[in-house]
C-alpha positions in Angstrom: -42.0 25.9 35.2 -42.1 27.1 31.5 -40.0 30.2 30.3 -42.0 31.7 27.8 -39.6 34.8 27.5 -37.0 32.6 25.9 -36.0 33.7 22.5 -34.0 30.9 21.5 -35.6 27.4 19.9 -34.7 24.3 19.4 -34.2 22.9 16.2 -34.7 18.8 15.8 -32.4 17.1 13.3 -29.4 16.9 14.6 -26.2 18.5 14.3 -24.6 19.9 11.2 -27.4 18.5 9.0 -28.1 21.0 6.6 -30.3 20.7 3.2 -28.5 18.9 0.8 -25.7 17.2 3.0 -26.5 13.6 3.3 -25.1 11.3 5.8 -23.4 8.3 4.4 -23.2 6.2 7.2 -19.5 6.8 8.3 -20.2 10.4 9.9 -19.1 12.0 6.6 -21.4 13.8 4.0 -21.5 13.0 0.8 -19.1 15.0 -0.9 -16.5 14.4 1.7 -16.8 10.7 1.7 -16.1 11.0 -2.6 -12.9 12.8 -1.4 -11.8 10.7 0.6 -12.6 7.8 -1.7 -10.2 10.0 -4.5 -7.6 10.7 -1.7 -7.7 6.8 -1.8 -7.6 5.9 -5.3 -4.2 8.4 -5.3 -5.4 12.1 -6.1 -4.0 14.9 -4.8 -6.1 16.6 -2.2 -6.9 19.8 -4.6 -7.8 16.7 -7.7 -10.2 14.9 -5.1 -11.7 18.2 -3.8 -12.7 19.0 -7.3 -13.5 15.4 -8.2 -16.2 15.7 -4.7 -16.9 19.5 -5.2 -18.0 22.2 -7.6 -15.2 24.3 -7.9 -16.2 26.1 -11.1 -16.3 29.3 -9.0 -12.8 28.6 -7.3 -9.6 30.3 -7.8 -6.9 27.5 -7.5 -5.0 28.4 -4.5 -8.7 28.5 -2.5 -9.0 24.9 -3.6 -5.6 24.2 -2.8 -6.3 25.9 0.9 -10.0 24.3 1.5 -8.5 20.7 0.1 -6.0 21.0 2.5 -8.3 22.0 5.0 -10.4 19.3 4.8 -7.5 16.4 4.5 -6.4 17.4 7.7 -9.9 16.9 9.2 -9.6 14.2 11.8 -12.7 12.8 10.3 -11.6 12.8 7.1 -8.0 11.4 8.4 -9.7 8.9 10.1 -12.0 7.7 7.4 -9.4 7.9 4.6 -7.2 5.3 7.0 -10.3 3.1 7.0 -10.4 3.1 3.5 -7.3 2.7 2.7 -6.8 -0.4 5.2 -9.9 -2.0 3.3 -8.1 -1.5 0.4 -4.7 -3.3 1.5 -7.0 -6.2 2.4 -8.7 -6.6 -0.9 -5.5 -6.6 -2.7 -3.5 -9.0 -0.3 -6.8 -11.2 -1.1 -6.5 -10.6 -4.7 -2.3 -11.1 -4.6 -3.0 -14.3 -2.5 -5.6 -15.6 -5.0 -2.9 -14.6 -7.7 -0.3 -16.0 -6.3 -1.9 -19.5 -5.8 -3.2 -19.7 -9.8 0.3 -18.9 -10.9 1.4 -21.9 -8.5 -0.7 -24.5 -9.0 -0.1 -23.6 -13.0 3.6 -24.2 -12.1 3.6 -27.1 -10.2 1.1 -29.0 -13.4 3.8 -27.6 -15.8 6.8 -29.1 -13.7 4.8 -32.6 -13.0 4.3 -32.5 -17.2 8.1 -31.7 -17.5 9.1 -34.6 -14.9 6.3 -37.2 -16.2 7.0 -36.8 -19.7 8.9 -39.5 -21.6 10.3 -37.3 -24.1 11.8 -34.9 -22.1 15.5 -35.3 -21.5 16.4 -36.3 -17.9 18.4 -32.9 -17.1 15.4 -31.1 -17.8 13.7 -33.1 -15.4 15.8 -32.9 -12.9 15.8 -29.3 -13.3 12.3 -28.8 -13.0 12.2 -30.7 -10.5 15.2 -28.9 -8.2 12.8 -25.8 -9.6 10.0 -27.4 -7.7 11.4 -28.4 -4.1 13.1 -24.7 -4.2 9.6 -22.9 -4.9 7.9 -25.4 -2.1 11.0 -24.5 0.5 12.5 -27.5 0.4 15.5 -26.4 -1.1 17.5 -22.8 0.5 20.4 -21.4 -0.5 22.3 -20.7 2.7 24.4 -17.1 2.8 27.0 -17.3 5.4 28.0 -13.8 6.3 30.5 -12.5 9.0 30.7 -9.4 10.4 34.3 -8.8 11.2 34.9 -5.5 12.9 38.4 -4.0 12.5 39.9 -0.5 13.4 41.1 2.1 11.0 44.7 0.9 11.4 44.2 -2.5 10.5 42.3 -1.7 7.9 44.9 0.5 6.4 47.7 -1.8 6.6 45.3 -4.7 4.7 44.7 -2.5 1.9 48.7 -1.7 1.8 49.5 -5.0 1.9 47.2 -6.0 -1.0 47.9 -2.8 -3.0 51.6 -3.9 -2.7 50.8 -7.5 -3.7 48.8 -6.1 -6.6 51.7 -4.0 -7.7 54.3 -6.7 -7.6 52.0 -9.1 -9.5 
């Protein structure tokens, strides 16, 4: 049965969706997803608010307030953790990558060091020491103890040396 005395109607398109706010594909609009992509690059909330909005008719403490308002967005929060995450991977990648240019550059500048006729022995034994130590063959071993005295004990050491220190 049809109620045709119902003054309310339904509006397709989804929730939220107004003219002008496009959907990027993580749930965020536009303009929120550039903030949290400045939030991620290391702006303050009010720089990336103004870097994703037009705040050319904003007093500064209303950006401050709405920038705030929108970092504490669990969206936002959420999203900004994404991003960030993606970001820690790309530049453990990149450090790795780093890392293993700088070593194999090494180890061909050691191998020229240790090959080389002209170089005096010390120096090759050097670089090579160098060498084993960078693969992990070689560790320095640090032996510490953790001797646990009282107060009293303690005292009469430093007298004892203070007095030894004196006499000397």
């Amino acid at each position: 049965m049809e109620d045709t005395d119902n003054p309310f109607t339904v509006i397709e398109g989804g929730k939220g969706k107004r003219s002008g706010h496009k959907a990027t594909g993580t749930g965020l609009t536009e303009k929120q997803e550039r903030f949290v992509q400045g939030l991620a690059e290391g702006l303050t909330n009010s720089e990336a608010y103004r870097a994703a909005y037009d705040t050319s008719n904003m007093q500064p403490n209303t950006v401050h307030s709405e920038s705030s308002k929108l970092a504490c967005n669990p969206k936002i929060a959420a999203r900004l953790q994404v991003v960030l995450a993606e970001k820690r991977a790309r530049n453990s990648m990149e450090t790795d990558e780093r890392r293993e240019r700088n070593s194999d550059r090494v180890w061909r500048g050691v191998w020229r060091l240790a090959e080389s006729p002209n170089v005096p022995p010390a120096v090759q034994q050097s670089a090579l020491a160098l060498a084993a130590k960078m693969a992990g063959m070689l560790t320095e071993q640090v032996k510490i103890e953790n001797i646990s005295s009282d107060s009293q004990s303690i005292e009469k050491e430093l007298i004892e040396r203070l007095q030894r220190l004196k006499s000397a």
